[in-house]
C-alpha positions in Angstrom: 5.3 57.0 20.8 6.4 60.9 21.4 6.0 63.6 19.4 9.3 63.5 17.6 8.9 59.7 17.2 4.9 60.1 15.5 6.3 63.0 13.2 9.7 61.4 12.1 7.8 58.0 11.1 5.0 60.3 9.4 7.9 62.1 7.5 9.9 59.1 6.6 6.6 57.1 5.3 6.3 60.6 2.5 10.1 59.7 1.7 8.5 56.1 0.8 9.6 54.2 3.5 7.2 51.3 4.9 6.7 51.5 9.0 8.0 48.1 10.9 7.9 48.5 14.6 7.9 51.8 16.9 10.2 51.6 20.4 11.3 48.4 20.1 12.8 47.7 23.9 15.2 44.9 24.9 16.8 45.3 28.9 20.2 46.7 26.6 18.1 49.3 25.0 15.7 50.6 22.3 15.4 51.2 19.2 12.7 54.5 18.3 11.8 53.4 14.6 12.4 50.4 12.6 11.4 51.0 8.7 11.9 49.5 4.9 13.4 51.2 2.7 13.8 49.4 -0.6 16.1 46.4 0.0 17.1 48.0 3.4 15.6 47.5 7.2 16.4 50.7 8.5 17.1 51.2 12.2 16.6 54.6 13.3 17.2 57.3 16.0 14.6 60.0 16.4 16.0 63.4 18.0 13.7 65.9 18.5 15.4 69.2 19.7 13.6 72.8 20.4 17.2 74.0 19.7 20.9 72.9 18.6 22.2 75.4 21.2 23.7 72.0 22.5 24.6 70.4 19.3 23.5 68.8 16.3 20.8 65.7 16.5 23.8 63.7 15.3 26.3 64.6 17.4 23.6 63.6 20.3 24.3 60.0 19.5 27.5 58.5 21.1 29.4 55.7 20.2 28.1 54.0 23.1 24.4 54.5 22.1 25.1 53.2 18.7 26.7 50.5 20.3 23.6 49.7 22.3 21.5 50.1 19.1 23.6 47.9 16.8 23.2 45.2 19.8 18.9 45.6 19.4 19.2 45.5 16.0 20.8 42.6 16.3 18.2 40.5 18.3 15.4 42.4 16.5 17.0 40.2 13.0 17.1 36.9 14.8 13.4 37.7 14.9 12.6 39.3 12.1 11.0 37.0 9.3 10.1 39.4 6.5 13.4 38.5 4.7 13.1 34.6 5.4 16.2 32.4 4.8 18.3 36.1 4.4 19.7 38.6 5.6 17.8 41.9 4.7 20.0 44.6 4.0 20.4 47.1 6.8 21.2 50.7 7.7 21.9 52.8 10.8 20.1 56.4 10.1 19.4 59.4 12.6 16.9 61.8 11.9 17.0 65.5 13.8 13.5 67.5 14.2 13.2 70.7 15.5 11.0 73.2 15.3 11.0 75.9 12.6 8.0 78.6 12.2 4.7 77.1 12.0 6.3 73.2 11.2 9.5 71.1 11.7 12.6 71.1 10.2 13.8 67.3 9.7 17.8 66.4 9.6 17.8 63.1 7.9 20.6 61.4 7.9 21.3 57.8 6.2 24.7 55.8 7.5 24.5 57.7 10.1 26.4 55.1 11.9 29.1 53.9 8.9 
């Protein structure tokens, strides 16, 4: 786990959220967090950035990744038996940390994907 990765899930677990898997790989792809929120397994993106000279954390994330994502998220429920005999609820965010003074500045953003 990188540094972006350690303090997005140490971020996201003080906005409540329970901590599933980290870098969950399949030969398609990975996935850099998986997390409960409520009702809701939540995929997400991690984007660390020393600056947005380049764009935005979100607008890092093309359609293809979030194809390739959606397709991990996919076999990572076929698997998944917190929720047995359902569906859990799921959601697609992307969180953006960059540096700002002496800490981070975290971009979260929920749907990222709807």
């Amino acid at each position: 786990m990188n540094l972006g990765e350690k303090l997005a899930r140490e971020y996201l677990a003080g906005q409540g959220l329970k901590f599933v898997a980290a870098n969950y790989r399949m030969r398609i792809g990975e996935i850099d967090l998986i997390m409960e929120d409520g009702k809701y397994l939540v995929f997400i993106e991690v984007k660390f950035r020393t600056s947005e000279r380049w764009g935005t954390a979100l607008e890092q994330v093309t359609a293809a990744k979030m194809q390739k994502i959606r397709r991990v998220a996919e076999a990572f429920l076929q698997n998944y038996d917190r929720f047995p005999g359902e569906v859990p609820y799921v959601r697609f965010d992307v969180i953006g940390i960059s540096p700002a003074g002496a800490g981070y500045r975290f971009n979260w953003v929920k749907g990222a994907f709807e």
